[in-house]
N, C-alpha and C positions, 0 to 999 in steps of 0.2 A: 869471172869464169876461170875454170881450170888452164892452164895454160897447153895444157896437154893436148886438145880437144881445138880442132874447127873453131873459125870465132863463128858467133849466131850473129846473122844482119839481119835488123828487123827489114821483113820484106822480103826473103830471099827465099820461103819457101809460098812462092806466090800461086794463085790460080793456073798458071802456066804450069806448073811444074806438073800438076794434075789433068794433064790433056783436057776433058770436059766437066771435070768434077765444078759444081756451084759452091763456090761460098755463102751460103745460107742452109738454115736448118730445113728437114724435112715437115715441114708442118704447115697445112692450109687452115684457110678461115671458110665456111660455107658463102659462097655466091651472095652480095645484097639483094632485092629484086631486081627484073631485067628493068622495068623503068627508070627507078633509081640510075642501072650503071649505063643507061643510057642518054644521062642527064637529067631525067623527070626529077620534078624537086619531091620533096617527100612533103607529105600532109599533116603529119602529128612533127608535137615536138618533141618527141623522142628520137633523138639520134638514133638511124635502122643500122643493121651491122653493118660495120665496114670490113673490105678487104684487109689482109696483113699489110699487102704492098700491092702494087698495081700488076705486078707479077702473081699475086694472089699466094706469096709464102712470104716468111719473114728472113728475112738478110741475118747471118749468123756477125752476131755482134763482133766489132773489129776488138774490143779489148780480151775477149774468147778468142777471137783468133789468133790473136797475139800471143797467149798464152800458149795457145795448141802447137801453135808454129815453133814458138821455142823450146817446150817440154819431145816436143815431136823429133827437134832436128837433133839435139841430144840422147834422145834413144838411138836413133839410127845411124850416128856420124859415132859414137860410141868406141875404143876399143878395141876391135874384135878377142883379144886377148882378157880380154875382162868377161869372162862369165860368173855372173850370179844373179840375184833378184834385182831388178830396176827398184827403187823407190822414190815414189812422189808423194812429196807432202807439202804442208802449209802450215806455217808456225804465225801464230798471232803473238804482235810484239808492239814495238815502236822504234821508228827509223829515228838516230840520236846523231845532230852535228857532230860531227870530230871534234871542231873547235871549243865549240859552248860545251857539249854536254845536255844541249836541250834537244825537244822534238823537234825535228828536221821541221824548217818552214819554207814552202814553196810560192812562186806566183800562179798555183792552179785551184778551179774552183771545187775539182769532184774526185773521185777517187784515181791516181793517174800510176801507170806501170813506168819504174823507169828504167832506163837506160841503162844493161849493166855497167857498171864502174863509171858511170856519169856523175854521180854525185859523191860530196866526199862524208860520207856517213857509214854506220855501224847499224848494227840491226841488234834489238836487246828483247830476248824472247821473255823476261823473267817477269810476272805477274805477281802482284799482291794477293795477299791471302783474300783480303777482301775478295779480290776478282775470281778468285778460284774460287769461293764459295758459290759467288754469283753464277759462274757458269756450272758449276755442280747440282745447283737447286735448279738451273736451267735445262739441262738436260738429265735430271730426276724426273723434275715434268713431261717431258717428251715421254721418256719411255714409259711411264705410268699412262699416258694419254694413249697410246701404240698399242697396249696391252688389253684395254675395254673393248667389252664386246661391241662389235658395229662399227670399230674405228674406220676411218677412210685413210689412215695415212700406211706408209709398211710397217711390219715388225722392227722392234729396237732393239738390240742383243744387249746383256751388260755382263761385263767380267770385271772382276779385281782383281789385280796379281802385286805381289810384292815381287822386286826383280832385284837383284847385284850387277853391276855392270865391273868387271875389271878391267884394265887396259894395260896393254903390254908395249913393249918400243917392238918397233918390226925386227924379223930378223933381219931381212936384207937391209943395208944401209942405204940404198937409193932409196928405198920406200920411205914415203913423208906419211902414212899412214899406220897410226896404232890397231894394234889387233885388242879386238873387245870379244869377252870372253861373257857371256850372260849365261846366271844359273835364278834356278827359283829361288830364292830368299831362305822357307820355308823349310825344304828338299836337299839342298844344294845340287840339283841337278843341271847339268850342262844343258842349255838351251838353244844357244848359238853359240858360233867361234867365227869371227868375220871378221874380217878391214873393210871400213866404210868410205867407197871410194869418190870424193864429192863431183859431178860433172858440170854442174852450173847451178845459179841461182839467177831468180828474179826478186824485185823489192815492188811491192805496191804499196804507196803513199793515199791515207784517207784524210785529206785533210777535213773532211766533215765527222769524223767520228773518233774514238777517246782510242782506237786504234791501225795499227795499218799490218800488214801481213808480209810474208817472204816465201817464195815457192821456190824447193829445192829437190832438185831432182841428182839422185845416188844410185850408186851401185853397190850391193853388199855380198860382197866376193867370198865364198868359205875358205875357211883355210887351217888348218891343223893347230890343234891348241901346242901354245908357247909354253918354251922354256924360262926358268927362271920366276921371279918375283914381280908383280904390276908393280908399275909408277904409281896408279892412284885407282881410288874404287870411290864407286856412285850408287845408290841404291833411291829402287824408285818407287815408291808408291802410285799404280795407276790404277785409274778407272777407266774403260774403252768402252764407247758406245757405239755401234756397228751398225749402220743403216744403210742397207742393198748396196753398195760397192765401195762402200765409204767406212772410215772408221773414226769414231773422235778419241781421242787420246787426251783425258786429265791428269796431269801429273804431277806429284809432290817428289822433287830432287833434293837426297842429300849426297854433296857429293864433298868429298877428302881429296886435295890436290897431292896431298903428300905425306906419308903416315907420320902420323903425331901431330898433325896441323890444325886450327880451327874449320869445322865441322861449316859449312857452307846449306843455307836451303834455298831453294829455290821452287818457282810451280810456271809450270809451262802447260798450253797447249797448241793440239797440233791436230793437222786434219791430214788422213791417208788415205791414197787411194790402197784398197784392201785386196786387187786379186794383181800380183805383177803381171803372170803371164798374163790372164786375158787384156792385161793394158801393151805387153809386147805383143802381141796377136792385134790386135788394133792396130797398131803401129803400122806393122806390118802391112795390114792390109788397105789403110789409106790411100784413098789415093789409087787404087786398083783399078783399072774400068774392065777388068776379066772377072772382081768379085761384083757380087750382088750389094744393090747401093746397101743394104743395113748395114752390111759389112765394111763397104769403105768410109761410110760416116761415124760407126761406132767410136771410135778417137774420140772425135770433136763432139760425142756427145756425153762421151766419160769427161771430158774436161769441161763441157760446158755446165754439170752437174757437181764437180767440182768445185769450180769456181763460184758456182751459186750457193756452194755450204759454206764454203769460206767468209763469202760478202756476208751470209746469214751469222755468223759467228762473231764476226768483227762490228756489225750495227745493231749486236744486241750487248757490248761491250760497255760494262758499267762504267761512270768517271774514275780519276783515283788511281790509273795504271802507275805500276810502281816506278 
């Protein structure tokens, strides 16, 4: 985590902190019959419905929480001098010993969040083309499936954009942060002019599946396009699939460390939450007991939806990561 910023202690932004707010999601199961919940044993052998929980909702998963709590406490412990778009995102990769150079191996059996800077590893977002095709053909299907008449699931937006990314050194010398200057490929139109200002990350470890993911929460501050010449330029070919508050991001990186240097590609994907402000409006409003519950839960249910595209992305992850 940035040094700049609050340390996050898991735990620290507990039920307490939220006067009467529940940790669990807003969602019931219909009643079993009253015999049943009064003990009657049941007569078929078909398991009759069960309650979620004996409280009759379900308990909002501790590793959502965990999440929530940390994306959460970094929005709001933030800066105040840093105004611009928050972003959160999820980079699918693989967690790499420092030492070996291989996939980080742990003693856990299921997908486990860790500890920031607990472990001594690197995080390597860069996919094989194989994989990128796999996840291209993967969600070609989706959106072709979203688009039939009668579908149940939402609409899937698709855009292509060719992008240039330039990078400039800051002007002021304190800043550790390059200014990225994005135009359309195509156009050359100015897109964005920002510093991407990092405020934490988290690393989740799958040791059941051919991936594990890194959720990074940023701030991208505007700032007046620079003087002079970039250090290096990146040019991106992407695909972005946009489904209700989420967006997927495929992408082919070439990027030039240095002009006149060997030519670098790479393919990354990433998962975004797609509207900042209404995830600062959320934020904000967690945790309220003056707002109306949709509104103090909405957070933890942007991240709970979240983190469910993420797992969905990562266990549909062909072998063969690069």
């Amino acid at each position: 985590m940035d040094a700049r910023d609050p340390q996050y202690v898991s735990g620290s932004e507990s039920d307490a902190d939220y006067g009467l707010r529940p940790s669990k999601r807003a969602r019931c199961s219909p009643p079993p019959d009253r015999a049943r919940a009064n003990g009657g044993t049941a007569t078929s052998s078909v398991l009759p419905p069960l309650s979620l929980s004996i409280l009759g909702v379900e308990p909002l998963d501790e590793f959502i929480r965990e999440v929530a709590d940390f994306v959460h406490h970094l929005i709001v412990t933030r800066p105040p001098d840093l105004r611009g778009e928050i972003e959160v995102e999820a980079k699918i990769g693989v967690l790499r010993d420092r030492g070996t150079g291989s996939r980080l191996q742990l003693p856990v059996l299921a997908e486990t969040i860790l500890a920031p800077k607990a472990a001594d590893c690197q995080f390597e977002s860069n996919m094989s083309l194989m994989q990128h095709k796999h996840y291209n053909t993967l969600l070609n299907r989706l959106k072709e499936e979203s688009d039939k008449p009668g579908s149940h699931s939402s609409p899937i937006a698709y855009t292509h954009t060719r992008l240039v990314d330039s990078f400039y050194a800051p002007e002021n010398v304190r800043d550790r942060e390059k200014i990225r200057v994005t135009r359309n490929d195509k156009t050359g139109e100015v897109l964005a002019t920002v510093k991407k200002v990092r405020l934490g990350n988290l690393d989740v470890y799958s040791p059941k599946r051919a991936a594990d993911w890194r959720i990074s929460v940023n701030i991208e501050v505007p700032v007046p396009h620079p003087l002079g010449s970039p250090t290096h330029t990146r040019r991106k070919d992407r695909i972005s699939y946009t489904h209700e508050e989420f967006i997927v991001d495929l992408t082919q990186v070439t990027s030039c460390a240095t002009p006149g240097s060997q030519l670098e590609l790479l393919h990354e994907l990433e998962l975004e939450l797609a509207n900042p402000r209404l995830l600062a409006a959320a934020a904000a409003k967690r945790g309220d007991e003056s707002s109306p519950e949709p509104e103090r839960s909405a957070f933890d249910e942007l991240i709970r939806a979240f983190v469910n595209n993420a797992r969905i992305l990562v266990r549909n992850a062909a072998g063969g990561w690069q």
